[in-house]
Biopython code that builds the backbone (N, CA, C, O; Angstrom):
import numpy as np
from Bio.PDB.StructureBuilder import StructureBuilder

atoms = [
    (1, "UNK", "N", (0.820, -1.196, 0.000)),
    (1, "UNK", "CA", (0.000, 0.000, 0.000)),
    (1, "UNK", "C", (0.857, 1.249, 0.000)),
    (1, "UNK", "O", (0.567, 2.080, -0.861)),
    (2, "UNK", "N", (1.831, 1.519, 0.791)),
    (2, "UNK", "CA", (2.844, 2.459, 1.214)),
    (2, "UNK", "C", (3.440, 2.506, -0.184)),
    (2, "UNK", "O", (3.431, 3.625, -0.696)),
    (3, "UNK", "N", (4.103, 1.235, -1.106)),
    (3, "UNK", "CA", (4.287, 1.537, -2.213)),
    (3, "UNK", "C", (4.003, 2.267, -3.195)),
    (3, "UNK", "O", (4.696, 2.919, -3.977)),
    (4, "UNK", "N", (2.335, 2.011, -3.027)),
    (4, "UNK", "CA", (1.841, 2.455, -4.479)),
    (4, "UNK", "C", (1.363, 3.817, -4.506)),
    (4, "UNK", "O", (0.794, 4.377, -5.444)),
    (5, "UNK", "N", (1.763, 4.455, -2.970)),
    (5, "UNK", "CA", (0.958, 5.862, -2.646)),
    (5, "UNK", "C", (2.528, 6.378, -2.944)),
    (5, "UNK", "O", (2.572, 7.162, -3.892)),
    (6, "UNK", "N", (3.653, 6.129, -2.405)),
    (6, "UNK", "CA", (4.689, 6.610, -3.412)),
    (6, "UNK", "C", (5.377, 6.622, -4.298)),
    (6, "UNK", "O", (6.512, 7.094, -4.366)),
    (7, "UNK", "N", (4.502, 5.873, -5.434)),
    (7, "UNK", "CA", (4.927, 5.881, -6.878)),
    (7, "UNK", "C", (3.740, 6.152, -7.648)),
    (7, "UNK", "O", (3.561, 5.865, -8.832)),
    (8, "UNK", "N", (2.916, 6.757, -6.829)),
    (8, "UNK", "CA", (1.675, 7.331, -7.154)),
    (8, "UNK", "C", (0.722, 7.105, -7.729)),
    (8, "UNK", "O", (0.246, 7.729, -8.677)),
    (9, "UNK", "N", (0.187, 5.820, -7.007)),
    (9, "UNK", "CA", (-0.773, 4.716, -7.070)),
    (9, "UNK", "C", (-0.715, 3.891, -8.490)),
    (9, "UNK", "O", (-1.504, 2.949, -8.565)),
    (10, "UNK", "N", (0.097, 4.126, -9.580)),
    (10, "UNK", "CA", (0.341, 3.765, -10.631)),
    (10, "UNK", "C", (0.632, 2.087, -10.382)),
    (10, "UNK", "O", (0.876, 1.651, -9.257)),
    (11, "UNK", "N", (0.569, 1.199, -11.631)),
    (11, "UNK", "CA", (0.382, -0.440, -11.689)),
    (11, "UNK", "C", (1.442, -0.602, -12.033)),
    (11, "UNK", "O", (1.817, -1.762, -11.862)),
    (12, "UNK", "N", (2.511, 0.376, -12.684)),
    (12, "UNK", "CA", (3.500, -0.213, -13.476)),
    (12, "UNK", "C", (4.610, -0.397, -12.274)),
    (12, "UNK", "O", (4.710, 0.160, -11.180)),
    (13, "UNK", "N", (5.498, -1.530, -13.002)),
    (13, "UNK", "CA", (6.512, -1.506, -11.968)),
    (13, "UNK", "C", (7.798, -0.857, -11.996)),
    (13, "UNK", "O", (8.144, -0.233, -12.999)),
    (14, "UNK", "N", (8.466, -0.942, -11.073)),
    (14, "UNK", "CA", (9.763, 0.229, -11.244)),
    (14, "UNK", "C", (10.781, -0.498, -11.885)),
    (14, "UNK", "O", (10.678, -1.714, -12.048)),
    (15, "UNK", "N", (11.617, 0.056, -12.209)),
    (15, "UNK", "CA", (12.463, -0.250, -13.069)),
    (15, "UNK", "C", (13.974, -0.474, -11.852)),
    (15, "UNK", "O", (14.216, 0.206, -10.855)),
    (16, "UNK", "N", (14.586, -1.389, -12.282)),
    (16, "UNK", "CA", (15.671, -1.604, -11.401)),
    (16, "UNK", "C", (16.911, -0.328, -10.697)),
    (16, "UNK", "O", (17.410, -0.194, -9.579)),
    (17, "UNK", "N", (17.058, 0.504, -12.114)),
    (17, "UNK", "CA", (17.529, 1.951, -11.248)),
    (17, "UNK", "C", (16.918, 2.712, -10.664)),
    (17, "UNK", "O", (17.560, 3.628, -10.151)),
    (18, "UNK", "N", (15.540, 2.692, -10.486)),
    (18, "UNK", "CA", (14.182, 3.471, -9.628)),
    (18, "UNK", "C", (14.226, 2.891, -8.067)),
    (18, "UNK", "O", (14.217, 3.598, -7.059)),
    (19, "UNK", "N", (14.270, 1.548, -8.104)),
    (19, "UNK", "CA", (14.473, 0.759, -7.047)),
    (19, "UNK", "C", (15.767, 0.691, -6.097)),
    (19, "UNK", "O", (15.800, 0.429, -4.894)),
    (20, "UNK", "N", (16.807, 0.994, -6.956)),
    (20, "UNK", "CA", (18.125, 1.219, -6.494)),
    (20, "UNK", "C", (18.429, 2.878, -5.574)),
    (20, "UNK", "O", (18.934, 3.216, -4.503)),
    (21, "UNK", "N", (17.615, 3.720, -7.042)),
    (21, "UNK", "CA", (17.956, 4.784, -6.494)),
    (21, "UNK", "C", (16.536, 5.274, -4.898)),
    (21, "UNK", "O", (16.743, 6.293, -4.239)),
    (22, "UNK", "N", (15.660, 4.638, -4.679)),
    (22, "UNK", "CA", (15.029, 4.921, -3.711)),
    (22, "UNK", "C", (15.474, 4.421, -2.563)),
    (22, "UNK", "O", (15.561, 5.115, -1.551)),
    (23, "UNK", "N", (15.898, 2.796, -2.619)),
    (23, "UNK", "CA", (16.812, 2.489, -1.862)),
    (23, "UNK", "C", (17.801, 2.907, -1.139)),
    (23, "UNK", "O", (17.697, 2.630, 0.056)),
    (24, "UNK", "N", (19.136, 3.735, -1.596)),
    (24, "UNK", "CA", (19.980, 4.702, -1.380)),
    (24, "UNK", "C", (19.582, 5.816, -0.969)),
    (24, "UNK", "O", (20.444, 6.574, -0.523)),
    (25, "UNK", "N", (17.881, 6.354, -0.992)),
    (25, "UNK", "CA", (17.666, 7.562, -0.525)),
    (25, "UNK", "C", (17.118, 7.394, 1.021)),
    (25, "UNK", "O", (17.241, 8.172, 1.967)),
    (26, "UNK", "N", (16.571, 6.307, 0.960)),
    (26, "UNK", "CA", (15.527, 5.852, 1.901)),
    (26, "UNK", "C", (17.112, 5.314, 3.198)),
    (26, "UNK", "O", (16.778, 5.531, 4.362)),
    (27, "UNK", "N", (18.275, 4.843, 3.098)),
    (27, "UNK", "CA", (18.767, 4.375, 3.737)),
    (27, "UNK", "C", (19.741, 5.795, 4.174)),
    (27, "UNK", "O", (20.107, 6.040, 5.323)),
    (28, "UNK", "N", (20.037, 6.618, 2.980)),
    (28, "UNK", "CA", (20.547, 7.996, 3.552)),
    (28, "UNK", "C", (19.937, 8.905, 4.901)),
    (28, "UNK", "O", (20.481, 9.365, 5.905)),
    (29, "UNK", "N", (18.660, 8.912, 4.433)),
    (29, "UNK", "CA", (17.848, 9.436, 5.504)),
    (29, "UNK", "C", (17.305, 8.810, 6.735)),
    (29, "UNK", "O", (16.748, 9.320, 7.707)),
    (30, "UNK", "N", (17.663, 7.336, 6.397)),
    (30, "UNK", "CA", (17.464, 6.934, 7.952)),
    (30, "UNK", "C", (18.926, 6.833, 8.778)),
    (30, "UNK", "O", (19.023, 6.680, 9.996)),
    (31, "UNK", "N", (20.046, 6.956, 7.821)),
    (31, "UNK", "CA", (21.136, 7.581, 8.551)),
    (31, "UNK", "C", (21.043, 8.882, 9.143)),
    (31, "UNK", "O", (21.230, 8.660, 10.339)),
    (32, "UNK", "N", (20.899, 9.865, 9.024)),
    (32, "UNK", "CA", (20.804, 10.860, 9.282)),
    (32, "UNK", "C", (19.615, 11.205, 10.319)),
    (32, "UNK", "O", (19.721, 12.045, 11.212)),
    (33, "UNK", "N", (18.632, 10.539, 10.098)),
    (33, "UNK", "CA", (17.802, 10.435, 11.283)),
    (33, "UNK", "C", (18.447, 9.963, 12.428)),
    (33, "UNK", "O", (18.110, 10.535, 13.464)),
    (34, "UNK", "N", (19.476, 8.871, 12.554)),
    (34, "UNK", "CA", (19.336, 7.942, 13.355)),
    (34, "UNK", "C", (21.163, 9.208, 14.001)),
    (34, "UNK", "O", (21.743, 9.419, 15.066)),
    (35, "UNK", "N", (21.285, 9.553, 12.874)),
    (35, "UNK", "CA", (22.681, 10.349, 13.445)),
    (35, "UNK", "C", (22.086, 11.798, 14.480)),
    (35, "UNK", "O", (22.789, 12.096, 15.446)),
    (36, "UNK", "N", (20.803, 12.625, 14.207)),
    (36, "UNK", "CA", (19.986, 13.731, 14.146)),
    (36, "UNK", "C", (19.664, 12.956, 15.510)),
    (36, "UNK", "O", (20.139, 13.436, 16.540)),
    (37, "UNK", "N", (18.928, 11.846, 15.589)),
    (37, "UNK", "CA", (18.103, 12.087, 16.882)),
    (37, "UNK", "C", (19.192, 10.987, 18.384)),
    (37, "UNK", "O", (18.820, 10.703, 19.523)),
    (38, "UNK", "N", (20.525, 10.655, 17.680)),
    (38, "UNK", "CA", (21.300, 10.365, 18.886)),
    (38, "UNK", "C", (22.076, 11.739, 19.185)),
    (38, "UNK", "O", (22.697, 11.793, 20.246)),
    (39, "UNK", "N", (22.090, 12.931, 18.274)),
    (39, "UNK", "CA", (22.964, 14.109, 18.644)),
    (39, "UNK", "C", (21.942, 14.567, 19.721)),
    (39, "UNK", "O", (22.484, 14.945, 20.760)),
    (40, "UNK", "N", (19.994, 14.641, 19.703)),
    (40, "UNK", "CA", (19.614, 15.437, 20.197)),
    (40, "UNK", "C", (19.217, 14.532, 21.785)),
    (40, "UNK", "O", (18.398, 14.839, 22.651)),
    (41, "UNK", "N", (19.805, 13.791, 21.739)),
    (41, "UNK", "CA", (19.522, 12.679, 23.162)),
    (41, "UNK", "C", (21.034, 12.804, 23.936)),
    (41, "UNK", "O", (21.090, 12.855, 25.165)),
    (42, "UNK", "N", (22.216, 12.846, 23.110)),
    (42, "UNK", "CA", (23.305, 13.210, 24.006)),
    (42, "UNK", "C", (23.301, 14.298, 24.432)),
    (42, "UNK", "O", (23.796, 14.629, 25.509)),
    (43, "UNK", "N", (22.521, 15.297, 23.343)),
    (43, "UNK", "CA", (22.533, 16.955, 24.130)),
    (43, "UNK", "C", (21.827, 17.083, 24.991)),
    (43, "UNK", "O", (22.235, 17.997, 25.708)),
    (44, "UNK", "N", (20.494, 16.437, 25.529)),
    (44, "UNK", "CA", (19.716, 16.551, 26.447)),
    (44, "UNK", "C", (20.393, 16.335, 28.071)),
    (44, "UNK", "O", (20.595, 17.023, 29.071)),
    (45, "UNK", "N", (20.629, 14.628, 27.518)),
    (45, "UNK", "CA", (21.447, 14.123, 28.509)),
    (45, "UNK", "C", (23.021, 14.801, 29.507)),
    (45, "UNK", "O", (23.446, 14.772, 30.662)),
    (46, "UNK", "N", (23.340, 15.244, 28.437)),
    (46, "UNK", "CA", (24.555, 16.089, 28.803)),
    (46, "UNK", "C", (23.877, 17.422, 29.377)),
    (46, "UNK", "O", (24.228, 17.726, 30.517)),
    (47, "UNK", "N", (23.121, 18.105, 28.857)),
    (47, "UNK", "CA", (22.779, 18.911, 29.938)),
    (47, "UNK", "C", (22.145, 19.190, 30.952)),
    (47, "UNK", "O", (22.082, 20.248, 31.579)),
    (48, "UNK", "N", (21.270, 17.412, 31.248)),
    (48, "UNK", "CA", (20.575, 16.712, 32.555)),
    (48, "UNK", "C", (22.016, 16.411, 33.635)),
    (48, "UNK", "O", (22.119, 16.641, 34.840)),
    (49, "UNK", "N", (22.934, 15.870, 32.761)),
    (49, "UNK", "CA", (24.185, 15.513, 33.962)),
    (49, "UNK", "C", (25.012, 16.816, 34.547)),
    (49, "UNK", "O", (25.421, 16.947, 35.701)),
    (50, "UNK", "N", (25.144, 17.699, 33.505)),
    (50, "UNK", "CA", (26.282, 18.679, 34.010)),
    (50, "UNK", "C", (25.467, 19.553, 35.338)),
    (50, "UNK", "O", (26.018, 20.221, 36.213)),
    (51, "UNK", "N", (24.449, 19.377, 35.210)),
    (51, "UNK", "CA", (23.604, 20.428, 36.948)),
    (51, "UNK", "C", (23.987, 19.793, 37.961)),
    (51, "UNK", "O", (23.656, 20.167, 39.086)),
]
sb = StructureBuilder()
sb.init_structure("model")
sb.init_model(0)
sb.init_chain("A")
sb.init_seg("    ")
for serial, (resi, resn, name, xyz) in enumerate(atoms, 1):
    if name == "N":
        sb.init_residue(resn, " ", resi, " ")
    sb.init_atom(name, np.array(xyz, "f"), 0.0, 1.0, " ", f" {name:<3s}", serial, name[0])
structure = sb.get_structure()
């Protein structure tokens, strides 16, 4: 379902560099999420310990 609402409900299928390149986007940004929300948990933390 999640698929077809972002390739915009269309039947056809993707083509192997469509698949590749969403892949690589989808794993960029969950790097960066995962880099984004351990920066904003050490900053919390660090400024729960230093008081």
């Amino acid at each position: 379902m999640l698929g077809s609402v972002l390739s915009g409900g269309g039947g056809r299928r993707e083509s192997p560099l469509e698949s590749m390149a969403k892949s690589a986007a989808r794993s960029v940004g969950s790097s960066m999420g995962r880099q984004i929300g351990n920066a904003v948990l050490r900053g919390v933390l660090g400024s729960m310990l230093k008081r």
